[in-house]
Biopython code that builds the backbone (N, CA, C, O; Angstrom):
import numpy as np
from Bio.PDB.StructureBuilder import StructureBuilder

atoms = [
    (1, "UNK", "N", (0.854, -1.180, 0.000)),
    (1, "UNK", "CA", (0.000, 0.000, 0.000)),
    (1, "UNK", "C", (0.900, 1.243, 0.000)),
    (1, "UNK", "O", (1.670, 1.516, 0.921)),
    (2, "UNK", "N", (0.700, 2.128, -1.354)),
    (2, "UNK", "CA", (1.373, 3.173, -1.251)),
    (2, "UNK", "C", (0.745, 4.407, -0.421)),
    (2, "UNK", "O", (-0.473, 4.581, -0.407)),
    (3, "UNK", "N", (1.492, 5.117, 0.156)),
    (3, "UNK", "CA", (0.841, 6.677, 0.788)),
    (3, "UNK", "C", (0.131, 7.332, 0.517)),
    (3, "UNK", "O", (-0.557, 6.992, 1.480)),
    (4, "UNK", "N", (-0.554, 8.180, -0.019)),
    (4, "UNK", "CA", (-1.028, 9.333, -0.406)),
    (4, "UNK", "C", (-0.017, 10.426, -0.243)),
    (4, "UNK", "O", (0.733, 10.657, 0.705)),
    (5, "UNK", "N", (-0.222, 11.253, -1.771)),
    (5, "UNK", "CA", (0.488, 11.868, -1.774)),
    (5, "UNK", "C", (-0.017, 13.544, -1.562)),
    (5, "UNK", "O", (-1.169, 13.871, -1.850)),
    (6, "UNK", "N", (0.967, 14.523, -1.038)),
    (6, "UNK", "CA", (0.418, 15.283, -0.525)),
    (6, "UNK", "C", (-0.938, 16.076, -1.313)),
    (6, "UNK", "O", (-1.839, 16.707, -0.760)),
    (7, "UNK", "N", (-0.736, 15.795, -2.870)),
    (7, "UNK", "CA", (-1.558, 16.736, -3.740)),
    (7, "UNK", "C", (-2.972, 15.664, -3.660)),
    (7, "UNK", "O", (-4.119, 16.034, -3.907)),
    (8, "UNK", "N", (-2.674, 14.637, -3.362)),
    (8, "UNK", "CA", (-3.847, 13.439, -3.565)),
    (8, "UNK", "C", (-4.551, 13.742, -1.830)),
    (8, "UNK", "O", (-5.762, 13.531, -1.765)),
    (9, "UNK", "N", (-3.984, 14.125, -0.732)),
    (9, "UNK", "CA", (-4.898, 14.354, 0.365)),
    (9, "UNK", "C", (-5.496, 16.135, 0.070)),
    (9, "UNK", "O", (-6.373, 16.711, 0.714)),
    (10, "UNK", "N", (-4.730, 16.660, -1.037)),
    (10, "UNK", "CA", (-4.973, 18.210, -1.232)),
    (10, "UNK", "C", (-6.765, 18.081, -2.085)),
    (10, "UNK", "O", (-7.745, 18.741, -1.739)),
    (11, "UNK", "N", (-6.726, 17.156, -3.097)),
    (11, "UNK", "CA", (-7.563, 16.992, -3.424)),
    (11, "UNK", "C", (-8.986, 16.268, -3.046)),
    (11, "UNK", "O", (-10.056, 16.400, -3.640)),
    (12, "UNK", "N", (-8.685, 15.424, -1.832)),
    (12, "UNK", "CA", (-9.702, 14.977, -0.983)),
    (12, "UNK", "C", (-10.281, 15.580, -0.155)),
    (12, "UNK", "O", (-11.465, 15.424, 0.146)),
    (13, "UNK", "N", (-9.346, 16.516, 0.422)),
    (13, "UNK", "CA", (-9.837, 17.474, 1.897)),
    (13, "UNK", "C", (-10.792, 18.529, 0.686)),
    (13, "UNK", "O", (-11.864, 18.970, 1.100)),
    (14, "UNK", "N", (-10.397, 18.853, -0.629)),
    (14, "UNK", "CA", (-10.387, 20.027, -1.105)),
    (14, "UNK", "C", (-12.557, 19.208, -1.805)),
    (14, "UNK", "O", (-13.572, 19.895, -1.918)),
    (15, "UNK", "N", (-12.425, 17.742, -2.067)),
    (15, "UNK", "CA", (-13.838, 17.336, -2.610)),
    (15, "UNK", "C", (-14.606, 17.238, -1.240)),
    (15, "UNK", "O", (-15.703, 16.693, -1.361)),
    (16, "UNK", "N", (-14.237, 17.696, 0.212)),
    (16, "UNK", "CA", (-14.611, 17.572, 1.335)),
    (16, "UNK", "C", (-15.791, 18.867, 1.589)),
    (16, "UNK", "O", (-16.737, 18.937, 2.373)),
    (17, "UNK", "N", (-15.287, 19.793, 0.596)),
    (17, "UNK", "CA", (-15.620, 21.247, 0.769)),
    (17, "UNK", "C", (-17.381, 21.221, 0.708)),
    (17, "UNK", "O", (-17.798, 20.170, 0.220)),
    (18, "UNK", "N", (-17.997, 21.781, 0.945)),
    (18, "UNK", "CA", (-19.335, 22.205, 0.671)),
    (18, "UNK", "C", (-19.550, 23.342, -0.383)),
    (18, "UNK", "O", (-19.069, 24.420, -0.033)),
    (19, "UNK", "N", (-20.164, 23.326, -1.586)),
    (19, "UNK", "CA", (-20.283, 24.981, -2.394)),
    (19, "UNK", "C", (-21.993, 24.609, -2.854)),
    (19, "UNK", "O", (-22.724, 23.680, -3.197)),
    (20, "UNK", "N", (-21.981, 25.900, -2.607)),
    (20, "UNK", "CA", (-23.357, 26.387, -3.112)),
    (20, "UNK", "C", (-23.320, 26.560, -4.792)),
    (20, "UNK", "O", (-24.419, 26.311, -5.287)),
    (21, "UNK", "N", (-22.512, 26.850, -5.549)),
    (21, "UNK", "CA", (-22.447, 27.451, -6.635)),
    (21, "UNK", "C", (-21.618, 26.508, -7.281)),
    (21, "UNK", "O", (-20.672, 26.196, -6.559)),
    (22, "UNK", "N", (-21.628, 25.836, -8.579)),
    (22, "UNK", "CA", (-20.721, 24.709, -9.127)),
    (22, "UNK", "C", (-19.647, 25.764, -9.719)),
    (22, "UNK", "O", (-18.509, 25.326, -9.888)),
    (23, "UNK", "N", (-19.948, 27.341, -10.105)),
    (23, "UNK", "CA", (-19.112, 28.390, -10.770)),
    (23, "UNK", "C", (-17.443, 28.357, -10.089)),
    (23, "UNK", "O", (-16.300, 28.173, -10.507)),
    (24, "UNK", "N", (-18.334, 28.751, -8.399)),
    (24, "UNK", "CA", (-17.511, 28.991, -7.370)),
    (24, "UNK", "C", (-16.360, 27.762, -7.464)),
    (24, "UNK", "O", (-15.163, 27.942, -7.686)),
    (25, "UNK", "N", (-16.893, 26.728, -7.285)),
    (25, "UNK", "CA", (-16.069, 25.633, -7.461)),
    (25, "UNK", "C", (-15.101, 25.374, -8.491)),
    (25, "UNK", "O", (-13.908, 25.374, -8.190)),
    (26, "UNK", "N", (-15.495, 25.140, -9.740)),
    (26, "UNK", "CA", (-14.898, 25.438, -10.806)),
    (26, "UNK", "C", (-13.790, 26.200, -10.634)),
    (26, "UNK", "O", (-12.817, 25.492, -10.377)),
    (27, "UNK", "N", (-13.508, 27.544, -10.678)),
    (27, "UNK", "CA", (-12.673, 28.584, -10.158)),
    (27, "UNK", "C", (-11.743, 28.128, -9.460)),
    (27, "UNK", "O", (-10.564, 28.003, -9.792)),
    (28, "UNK", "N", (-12.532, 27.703, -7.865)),
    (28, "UNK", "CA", (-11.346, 27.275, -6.717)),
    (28, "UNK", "C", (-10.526, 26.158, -7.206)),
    (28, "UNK", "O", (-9.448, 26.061, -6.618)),
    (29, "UNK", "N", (-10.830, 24.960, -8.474)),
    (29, "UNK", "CA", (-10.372, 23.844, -8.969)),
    (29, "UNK", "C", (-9.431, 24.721, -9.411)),
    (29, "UNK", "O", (-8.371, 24.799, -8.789)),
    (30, "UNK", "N", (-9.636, 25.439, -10.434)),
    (30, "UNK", "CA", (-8.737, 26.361, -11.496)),
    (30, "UNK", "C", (-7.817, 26.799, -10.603)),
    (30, "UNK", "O", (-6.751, 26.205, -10.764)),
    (31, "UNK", "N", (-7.791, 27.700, -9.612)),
    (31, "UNK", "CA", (-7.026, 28.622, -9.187)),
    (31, "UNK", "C", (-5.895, 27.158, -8.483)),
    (31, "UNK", "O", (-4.786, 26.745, -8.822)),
    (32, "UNK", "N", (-6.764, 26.789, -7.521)),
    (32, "UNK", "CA", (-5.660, 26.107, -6.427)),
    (32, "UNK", "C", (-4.857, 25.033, -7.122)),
    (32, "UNK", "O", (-3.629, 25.057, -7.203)),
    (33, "UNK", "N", (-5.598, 24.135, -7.595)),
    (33, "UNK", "CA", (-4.837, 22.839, -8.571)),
    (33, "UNK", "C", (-4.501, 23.302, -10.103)),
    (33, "UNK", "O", (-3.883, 22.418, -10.695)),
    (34, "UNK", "N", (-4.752, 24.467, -10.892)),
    (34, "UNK", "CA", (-4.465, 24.316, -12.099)),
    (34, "UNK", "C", (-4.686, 23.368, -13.378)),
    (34, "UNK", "O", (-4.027, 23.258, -14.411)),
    (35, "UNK", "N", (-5.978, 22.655, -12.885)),
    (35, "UNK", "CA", (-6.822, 22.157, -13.815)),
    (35, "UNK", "C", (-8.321, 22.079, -14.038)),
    (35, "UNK", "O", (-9.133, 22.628, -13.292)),
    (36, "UNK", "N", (-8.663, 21.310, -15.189)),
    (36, "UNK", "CA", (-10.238, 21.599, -15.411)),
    (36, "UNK", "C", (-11.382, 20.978, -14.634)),
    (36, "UNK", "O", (-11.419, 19.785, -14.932)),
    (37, "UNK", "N", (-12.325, 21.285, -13.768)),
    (37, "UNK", "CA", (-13.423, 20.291, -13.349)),
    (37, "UNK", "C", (-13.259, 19.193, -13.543)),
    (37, "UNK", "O", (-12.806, 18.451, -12.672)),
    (38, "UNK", "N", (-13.658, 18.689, -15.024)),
    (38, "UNK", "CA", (-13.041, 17.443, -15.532)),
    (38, "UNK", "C", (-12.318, 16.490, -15.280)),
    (38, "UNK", "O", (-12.485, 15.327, -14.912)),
    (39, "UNK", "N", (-11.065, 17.453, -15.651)),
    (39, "UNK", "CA", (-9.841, 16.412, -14.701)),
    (39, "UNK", "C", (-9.711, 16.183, -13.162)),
    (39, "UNK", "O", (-8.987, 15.336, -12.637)),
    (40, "UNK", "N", (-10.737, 17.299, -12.357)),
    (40, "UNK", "CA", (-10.237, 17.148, -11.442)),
    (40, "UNK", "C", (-11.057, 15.754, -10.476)),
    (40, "UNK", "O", (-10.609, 14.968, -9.641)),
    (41, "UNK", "N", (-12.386, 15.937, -11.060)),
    (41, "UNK", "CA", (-13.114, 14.795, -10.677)),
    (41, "UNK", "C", (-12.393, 13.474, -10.939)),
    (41, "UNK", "O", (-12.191, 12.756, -9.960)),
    (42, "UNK", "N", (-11.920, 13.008, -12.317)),
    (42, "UNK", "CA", (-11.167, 12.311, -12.791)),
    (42, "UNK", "C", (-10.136, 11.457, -11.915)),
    (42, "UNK", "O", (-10.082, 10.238, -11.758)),
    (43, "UNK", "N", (-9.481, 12.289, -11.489)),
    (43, "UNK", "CA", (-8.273, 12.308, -10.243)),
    (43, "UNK", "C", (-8.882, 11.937, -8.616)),
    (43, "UNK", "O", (-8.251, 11.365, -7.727)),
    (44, "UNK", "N", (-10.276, 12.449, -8.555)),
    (44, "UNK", "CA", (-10.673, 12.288, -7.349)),
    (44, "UNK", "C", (-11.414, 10.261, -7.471)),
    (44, "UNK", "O", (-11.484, 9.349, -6.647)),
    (45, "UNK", "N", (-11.752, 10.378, -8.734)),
    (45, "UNK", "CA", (-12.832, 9.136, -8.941)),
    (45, "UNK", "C", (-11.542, 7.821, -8.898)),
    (45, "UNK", "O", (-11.856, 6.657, -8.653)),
    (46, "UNK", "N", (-10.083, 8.244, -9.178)),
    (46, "UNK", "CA", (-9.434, 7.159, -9.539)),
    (46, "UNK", "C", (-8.877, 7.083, -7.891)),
    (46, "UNK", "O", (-8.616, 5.984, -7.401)),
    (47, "UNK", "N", (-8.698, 8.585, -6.948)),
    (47, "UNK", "CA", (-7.890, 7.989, -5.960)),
    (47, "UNK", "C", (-9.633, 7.300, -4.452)),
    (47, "UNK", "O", (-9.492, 6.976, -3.273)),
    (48, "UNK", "N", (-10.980, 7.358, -5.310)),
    (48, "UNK", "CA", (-11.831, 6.289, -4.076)),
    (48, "UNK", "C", (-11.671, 5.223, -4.804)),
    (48, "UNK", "O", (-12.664, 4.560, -4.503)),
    (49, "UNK", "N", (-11.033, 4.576, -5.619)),
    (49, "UNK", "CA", (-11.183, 3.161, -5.859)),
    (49, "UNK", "C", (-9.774, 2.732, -4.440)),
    (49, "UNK", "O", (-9.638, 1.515, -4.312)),
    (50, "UNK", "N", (-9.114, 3.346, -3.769)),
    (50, "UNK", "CA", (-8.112, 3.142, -3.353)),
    (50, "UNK", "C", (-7.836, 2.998, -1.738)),
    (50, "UNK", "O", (-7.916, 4.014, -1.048)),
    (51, "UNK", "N", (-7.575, 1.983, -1.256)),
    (51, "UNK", "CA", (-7.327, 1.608, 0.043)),
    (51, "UNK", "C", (-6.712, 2.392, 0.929)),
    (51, "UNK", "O", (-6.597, 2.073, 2.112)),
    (52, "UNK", "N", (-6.076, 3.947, 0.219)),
    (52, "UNK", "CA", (-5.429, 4.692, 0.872)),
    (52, "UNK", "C", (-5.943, 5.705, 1.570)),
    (52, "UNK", "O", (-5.711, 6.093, 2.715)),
    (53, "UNK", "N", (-6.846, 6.181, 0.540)),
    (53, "UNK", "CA", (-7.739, 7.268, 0.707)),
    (53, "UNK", "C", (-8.674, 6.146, 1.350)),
    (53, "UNK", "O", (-7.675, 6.000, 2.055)),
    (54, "UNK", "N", (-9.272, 5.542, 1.645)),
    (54, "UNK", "CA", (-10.477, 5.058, 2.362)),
    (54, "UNK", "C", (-9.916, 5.389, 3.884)),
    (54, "UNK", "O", (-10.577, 5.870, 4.804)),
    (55, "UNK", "N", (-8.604, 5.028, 3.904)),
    (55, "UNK", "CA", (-8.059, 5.103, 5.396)),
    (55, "UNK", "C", (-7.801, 7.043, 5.505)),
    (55, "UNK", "O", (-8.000, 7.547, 6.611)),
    (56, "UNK", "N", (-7.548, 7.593, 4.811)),
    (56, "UNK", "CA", (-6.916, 8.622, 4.599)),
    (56, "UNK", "C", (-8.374, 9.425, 5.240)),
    (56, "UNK", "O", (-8.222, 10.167, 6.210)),
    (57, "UNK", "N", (-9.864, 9.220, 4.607)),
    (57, "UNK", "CA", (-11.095, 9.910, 4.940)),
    (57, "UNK", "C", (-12.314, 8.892, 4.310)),
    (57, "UNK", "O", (-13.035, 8.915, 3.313)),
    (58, "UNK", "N", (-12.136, 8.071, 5.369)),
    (58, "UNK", "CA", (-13.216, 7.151, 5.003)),
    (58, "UNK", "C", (-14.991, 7.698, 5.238)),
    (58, "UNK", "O", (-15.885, 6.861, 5.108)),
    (59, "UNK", "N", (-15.216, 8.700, 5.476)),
    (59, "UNK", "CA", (-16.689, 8.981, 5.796)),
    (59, "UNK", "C", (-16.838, 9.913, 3.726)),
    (59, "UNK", "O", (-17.681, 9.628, 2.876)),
    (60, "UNK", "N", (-15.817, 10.842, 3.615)),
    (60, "UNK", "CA", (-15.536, 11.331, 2.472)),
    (60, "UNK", "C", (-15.778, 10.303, 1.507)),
    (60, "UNK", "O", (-16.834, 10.241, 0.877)),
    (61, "UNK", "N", (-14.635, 9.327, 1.343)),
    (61, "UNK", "CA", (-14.702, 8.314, 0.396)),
    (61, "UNK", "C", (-15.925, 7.388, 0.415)),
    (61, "UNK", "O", (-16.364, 7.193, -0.718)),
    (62, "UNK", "N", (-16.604, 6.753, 1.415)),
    (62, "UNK", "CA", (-17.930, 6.144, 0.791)),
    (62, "UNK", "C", (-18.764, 7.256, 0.514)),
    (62, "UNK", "O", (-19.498, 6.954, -0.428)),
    (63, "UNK", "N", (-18.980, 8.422, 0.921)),
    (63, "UNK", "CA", (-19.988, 8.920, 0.650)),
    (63, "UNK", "C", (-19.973, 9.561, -0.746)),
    (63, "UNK", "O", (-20.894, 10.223, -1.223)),
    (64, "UNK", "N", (-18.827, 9.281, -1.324)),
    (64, "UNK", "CA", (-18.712, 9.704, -2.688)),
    (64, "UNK", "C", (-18.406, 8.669, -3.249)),
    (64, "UNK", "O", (-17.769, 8.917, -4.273)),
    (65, "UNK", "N", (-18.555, 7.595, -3.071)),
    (65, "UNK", "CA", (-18.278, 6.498, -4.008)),
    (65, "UNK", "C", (-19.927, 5.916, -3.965)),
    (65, "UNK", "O", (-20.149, 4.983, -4.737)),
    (66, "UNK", "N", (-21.062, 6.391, -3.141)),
    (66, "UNK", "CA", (-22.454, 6.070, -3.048)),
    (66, "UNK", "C", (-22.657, 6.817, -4.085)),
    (66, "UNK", "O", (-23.338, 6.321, -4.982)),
    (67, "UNK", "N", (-22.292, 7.786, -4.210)),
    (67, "UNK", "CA", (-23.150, 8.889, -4.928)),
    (67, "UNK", "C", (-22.314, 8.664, -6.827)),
    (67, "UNK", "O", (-22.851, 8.787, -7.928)),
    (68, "UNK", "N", (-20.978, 8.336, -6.482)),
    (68, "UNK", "CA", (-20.615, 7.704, -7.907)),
    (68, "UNK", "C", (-21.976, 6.362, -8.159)),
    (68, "UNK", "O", (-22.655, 6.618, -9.153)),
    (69, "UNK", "N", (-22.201, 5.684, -7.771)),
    (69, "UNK", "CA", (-23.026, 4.399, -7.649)),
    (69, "UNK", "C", (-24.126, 4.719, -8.137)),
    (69, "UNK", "O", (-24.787, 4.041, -8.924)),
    (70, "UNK", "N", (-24.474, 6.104, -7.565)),
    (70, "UNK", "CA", (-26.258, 6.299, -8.178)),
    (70, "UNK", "C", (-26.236, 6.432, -9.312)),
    (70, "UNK", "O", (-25.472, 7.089, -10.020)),
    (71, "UNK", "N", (-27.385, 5.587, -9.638)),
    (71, "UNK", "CA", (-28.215, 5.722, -11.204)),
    (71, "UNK", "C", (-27.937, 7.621, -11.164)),
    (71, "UNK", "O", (-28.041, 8.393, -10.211)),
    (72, "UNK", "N", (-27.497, 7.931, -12.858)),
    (72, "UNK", "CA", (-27.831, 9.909, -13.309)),
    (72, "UNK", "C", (-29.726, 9.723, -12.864)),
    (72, "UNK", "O", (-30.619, 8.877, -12.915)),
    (73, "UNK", "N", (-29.456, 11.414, -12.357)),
    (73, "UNK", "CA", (-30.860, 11.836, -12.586)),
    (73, "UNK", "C", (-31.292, 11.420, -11.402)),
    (73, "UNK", "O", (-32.495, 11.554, -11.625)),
    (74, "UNK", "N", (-31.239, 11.015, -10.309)),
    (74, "UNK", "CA", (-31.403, 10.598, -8.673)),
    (74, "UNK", "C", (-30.628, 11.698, -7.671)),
    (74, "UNK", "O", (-30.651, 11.542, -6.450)),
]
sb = StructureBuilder()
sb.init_structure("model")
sb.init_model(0)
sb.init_chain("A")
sb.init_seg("    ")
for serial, (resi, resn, name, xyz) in enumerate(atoms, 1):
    if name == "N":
        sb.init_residue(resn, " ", resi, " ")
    sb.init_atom(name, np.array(xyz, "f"), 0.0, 1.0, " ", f" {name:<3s}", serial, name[0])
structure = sb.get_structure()
């Protein structure tokens, strides 16, 4: 089992956040990490398949790996 790396707990604490506005979000992706929504979900979806991050913020990680799970449109 490898560590987590510091940008991989940057990005978990950071999908931890609460926003009212998907704009707002967007932005804070842009500004702090330097990439697109897109990618950034991308990066978040590959590090909950992972035994690290479950230990790293396990209430975070199932509750976003439920909500990966749901049928769109729920």
């Amino acid at each position: 089992m490898r560590a987590l790396s510091s940008d991989d707990r940057a990005l978990l604490d950071f999908a931890d956040k609460q926003w009212r506005y998907a704009g707002r979000q967007a932005d804070a992706i842009m500004a702090q990490f330097g990439i697109s929504v897109t990618r950034y979900w991308q990066r978040v979806n590959r590090l909950l398949d992972t035994e690290e991050a479950l230990a790293y913020n396990p209430v975070l990680v199932n509750r976003l790996r439920r909500l990966r799970e749901r049928p769109l449109g729920r």
